[in-house]
N, C-alpha and C positions, 0 to 999 in steps of 0.2 A: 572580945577584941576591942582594942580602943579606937575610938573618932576622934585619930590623930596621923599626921602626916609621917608616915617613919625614912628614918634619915636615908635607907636604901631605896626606896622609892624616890622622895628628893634625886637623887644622884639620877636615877634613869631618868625623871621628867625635864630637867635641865640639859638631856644632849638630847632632847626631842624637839624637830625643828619643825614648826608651827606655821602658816602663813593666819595673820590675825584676819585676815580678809575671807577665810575661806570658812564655809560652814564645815562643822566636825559631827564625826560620828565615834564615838566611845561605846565599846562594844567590850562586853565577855565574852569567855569563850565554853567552860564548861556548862552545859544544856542551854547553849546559845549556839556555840559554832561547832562544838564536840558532844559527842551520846554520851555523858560522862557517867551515867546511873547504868545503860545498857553494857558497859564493858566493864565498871566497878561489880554488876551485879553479875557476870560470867565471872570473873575473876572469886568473888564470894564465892560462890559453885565449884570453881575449883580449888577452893582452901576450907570444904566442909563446911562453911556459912552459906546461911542465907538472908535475904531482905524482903521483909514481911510486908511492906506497903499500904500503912497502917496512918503518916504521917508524913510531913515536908519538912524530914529532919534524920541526920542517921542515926541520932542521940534514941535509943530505944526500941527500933527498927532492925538491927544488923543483930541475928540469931546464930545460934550454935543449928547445924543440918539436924544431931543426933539430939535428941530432947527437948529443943527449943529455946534453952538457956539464953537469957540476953546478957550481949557483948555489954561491957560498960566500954565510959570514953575514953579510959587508957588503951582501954582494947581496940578499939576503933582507930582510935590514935594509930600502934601498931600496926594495922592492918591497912589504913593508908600509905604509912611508909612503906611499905611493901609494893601494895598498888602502884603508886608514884614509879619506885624503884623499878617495878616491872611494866609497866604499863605508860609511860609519860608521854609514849609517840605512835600507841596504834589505837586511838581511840577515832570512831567512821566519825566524819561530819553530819552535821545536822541537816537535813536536803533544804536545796537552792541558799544556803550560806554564801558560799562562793562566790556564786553568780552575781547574787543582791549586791552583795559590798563590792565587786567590780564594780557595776551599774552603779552604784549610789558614791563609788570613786572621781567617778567625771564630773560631781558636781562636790562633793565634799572630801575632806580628809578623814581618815578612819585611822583608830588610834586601837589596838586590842591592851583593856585593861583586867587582868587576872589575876586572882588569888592560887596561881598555882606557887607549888612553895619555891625559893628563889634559887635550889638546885638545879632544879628542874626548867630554869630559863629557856634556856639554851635546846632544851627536847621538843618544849613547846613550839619557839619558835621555828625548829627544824620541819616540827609535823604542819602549821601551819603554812610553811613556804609551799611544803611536798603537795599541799591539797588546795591550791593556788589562792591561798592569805597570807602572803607575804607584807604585812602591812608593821608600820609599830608595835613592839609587844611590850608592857610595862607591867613586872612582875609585883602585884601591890601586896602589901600586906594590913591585915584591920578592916576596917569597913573602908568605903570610897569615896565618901561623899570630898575627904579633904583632898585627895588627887584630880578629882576632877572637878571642886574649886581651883585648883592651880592651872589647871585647864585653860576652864573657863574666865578666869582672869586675862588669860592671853589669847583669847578668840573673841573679835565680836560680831563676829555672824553666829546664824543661829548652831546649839550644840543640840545635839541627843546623848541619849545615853540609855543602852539598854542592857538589859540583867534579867536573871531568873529569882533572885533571892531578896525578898522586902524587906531587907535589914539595909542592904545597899540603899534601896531603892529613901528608903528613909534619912539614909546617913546624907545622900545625896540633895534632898529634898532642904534639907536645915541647910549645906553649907553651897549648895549651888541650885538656891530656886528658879534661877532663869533658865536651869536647862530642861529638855522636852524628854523626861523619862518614860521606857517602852518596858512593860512588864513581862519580859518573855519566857517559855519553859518547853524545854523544844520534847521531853518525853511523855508521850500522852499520859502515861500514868503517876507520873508526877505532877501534871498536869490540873488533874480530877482531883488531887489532895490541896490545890491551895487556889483561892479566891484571886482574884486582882488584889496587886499589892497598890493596901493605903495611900499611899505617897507617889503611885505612878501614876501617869495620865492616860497610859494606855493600853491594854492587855491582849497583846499578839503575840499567839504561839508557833506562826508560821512564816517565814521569810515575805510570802508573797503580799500579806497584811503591813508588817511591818514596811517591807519598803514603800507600798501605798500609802503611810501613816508619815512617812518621812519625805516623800516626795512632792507629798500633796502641803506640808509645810515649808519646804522647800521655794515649792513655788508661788506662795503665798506672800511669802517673804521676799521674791522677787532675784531667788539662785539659781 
């Protein structure tokens, strides 16, 4: 994917209304705010695959049930559009999501930035409203670093920004070094396969960490 701003993104970040005054919180959502591997990986199970949990990638992991066969990425491909199509709005939340970003609401703005695909806008934001994150959803495409440069160009109190995936977390890193990246991966077993990413500052897999790591910056800073 490219570390480039795309014009459909552009368009959602511009009817997003911002106070420059207030600190922000940039938030994913898949194994941040959704079990996205626990209902991708029933879903596999019920289409004869499975997910061998071997690596923090599906590229080589997503098997055939009978044999073992590995899917390639066409295949993969396929089978997320399927997932997506069936799946975009019953996937459980991650425990105390909710809560925290209420909580962490009264002092900052919270913006949900996602790589879900931009059909699916509108599922997401439905499932989010229904499990009380009703908050901005900004459907991105590519890595993040350049949407939440454009962000953080128009906030200047402090930003976070948390993710599961250290490509973000890098893309982020080059085009928006002032913000406070949280490395987060809400499935234990996903969990076990990948270190602290490089480029984050800080590796919290549980809401109740994370909003301590935001909080306590928070009031550091004097929000």
């Amino acid at each position: 994917m490219n570390d480039w701003l795309d014009p459909s993104v552009a368009v959602q970040l511009e009817a997003v209304k911002l106070n420059k005054q207030r600190p922000l919180v940039i938030c994913d959502a898949d194994e941040v705010l959704f079990a996205f591997m626990e209902r991708f990986e029933r879903f596999l199970h019920a289409t004869d695959h499975l997910y061998v949990w071997r690596s923090y990638q599906l590229s080589g992991n997503v098997r055939r049930r009978q044999g073992g066969g590995v899917i390639d990425d066409a295949g993969i491909t396929a089978l997320l559009e399927r997932f997506w199509n069936a799946h975009a709005e019953d996937m459980t939340p991650i425990p105390g999501a909710a809560d925290t970003l209420a909580a962490l609401s009264t002092r900052a703005q919270i913006l949900i930035l996602t790589n879900v695909p931009f059909e699916h806008q509108r599922a997401r934001e439905r499932s989010l409203q229904r499990h009380g994150m009703a908050y901005p959803t900004i459907a991105n495409a590519g890595l993040k670093g350049p949407a939440v440069a454009w962000l953080r160009e128009r906030v200047e109190a402090p930003a976070f920004f948390i993710d599961d995936s250290p490509r973000h977390h890098k893309s982020v890193a080059l085009h928006a070094p002032s913000v406070t990246r949280l490395h987060f991966v809400g499935d234990p077993r996903l969990a076990k396969l990948l270190d602290k990413a490089p480029d984050s500052h800080h590796r919290t897999d549980d809401w109740a960490s994370a909003r301590a790591v935001i909080e306590h910056d928070l009031g550091r800073a004097g929000h």
